[in-house]
DOFIKOL-570811 format. One record per residue: x, y, z of N, C-alpha, C in turn; residue number from 1. Coordinates in pm, whole numbers, padded with zeros to 5 digits. Example, Ala and Ser with C-alpha at 12.3 -4.5 7.8 and 13.67 -1.06 7.14 Angstrom:
<atoms>
[atom [01319,-00569,00780],[01230,-00450,00780],[01320,-00330,00780],1]
[atom [01285,-00225,00708],[01367,-00106,00714],[01290,00003,00787],2]
</atoms>
This chain:
<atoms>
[atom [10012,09318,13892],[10047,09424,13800],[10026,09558,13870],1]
[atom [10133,09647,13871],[10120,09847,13881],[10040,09899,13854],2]
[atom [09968,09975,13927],[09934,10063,13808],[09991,10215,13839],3]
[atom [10118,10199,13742],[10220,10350,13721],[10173,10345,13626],4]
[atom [10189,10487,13605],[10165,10562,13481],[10273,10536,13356],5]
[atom [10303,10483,13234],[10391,10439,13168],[10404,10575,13062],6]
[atom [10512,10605,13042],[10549,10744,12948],[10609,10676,12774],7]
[atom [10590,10755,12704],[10657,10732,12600],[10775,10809,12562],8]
[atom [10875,10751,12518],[10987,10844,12515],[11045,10821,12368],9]
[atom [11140,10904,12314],[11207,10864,12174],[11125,10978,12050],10]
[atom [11167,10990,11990],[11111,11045,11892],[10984,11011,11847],11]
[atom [10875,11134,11829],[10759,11138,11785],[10757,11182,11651],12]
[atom [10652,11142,11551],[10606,11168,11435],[10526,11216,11422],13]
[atom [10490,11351,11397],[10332,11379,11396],[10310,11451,11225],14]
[atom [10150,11390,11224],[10091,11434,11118],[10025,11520,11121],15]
[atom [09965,11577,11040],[09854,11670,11024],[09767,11647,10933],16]
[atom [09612,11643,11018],[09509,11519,10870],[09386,11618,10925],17]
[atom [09330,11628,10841],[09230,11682,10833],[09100,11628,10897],18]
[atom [09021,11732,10986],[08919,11712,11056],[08812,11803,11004],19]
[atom [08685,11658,11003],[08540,11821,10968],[08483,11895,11060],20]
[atom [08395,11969,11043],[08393,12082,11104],[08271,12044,11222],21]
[atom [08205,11955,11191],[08105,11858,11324],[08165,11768,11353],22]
[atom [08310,11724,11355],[08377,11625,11436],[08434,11713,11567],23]
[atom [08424,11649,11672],[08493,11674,11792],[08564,11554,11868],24]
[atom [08746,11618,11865],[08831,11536,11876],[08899,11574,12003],25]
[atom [08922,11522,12148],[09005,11567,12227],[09146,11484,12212],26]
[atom [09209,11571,12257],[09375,11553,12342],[09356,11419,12336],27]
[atom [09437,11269,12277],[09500,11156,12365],[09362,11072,12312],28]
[atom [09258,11091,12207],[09152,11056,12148],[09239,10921,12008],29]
[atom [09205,10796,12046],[09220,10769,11956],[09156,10769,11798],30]
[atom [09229,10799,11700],[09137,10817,11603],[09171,10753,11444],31]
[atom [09085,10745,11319],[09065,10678,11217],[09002,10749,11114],32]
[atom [09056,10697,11055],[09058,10732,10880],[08900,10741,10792],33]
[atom [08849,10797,10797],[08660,10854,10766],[08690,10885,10609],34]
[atom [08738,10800,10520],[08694,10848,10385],[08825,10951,10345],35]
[atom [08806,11047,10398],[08858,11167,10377],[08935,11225,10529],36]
[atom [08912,11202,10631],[08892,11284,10744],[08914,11201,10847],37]
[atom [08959,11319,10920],[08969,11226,11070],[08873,11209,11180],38]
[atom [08842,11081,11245],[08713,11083,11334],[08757,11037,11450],39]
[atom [08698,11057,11587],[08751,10987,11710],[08680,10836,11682],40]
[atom [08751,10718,11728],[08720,10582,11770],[08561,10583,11831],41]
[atom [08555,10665,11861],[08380,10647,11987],[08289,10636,11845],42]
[atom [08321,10727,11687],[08238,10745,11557],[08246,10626,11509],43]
[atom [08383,10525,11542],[08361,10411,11460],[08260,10318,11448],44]
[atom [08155,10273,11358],[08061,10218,11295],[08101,10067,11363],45]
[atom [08001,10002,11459],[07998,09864,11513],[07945,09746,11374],46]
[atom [07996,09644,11366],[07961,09593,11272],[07890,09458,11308],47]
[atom [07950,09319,11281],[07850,09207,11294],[07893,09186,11422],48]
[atom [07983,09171,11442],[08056,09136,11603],[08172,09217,11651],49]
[atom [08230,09174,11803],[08351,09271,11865],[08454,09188,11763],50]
[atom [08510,09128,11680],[08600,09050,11630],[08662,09133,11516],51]
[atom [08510,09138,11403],[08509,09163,11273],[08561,09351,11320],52]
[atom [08481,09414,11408],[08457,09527,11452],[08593,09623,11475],53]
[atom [08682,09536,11559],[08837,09540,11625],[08904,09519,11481],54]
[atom [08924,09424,11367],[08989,09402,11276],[08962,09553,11178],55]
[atom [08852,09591,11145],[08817,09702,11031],[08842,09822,11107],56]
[atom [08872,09823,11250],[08920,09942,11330],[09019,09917,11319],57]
[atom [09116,09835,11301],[09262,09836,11269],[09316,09857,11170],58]
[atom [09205,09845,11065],[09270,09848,10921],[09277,10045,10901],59]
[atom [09217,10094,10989],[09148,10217,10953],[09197,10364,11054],60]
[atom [09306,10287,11144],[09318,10320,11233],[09448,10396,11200],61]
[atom [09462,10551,11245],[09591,10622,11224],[09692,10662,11366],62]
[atom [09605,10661,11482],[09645,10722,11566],[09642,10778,11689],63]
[atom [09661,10887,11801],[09622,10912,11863],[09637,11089,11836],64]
[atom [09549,11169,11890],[09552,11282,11906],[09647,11369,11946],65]
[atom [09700,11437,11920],[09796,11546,12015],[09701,11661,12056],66]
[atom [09625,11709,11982],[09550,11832,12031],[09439,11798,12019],67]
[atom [09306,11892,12048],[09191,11852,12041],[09143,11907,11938],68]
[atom [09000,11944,11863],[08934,12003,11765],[08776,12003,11791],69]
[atom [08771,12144,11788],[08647,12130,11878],[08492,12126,11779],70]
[atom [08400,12152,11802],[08288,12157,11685],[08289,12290,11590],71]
[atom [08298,12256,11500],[08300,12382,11429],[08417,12416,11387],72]
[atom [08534,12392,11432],[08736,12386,11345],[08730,12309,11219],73]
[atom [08799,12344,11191],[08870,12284,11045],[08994,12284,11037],74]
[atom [09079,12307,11153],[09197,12326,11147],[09267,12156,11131],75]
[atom [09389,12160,11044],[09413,12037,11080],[09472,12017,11175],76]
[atom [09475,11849,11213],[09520,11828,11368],[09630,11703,11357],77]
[atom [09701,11763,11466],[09787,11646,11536],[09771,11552,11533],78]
[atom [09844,11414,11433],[09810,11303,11517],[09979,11266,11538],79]
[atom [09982,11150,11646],[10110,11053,11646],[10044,10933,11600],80]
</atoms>
């Protein structure tokens, strides 16, 4: 297997979801659905095992980042 860099092409969808103001989200961060809010993947809560863990991160899961949000923003943010 390559390792090239693989691009995405075709039309993008982006949202705008709301982030709190002690979350910090970079660029290309995958991220998930907090109740209300958006959190990076690194916040997601480990559970009984990698199985159960991977499944409730999927159920919860919106996206990836377009921009970042730093500590203290409230702006909403990019996702695809």
């Amino acid at each position: 297997m390559s390792n090239q860099l693989r691009f995405r092409s075709g039309q993008v969808f982006l949202h705008k979801l709301r982030v709190d103001s002690g979350t910090v989200i970079e660029a290309g961060d995958m991220v998930f659905l907090d109740t209300d809010d958006v959190k990076p993947a690194s916040d997601f809560t480990f559970t009984t095992d990698l199985a159960t863990t991977q499944a409730n991160f999927a159920a919860s899961f919106l996206g990836v980042a377009h921009q970042q949000s730093a500590a203290g923003e409230t702006d909403d943010l990019s996702i695809d």
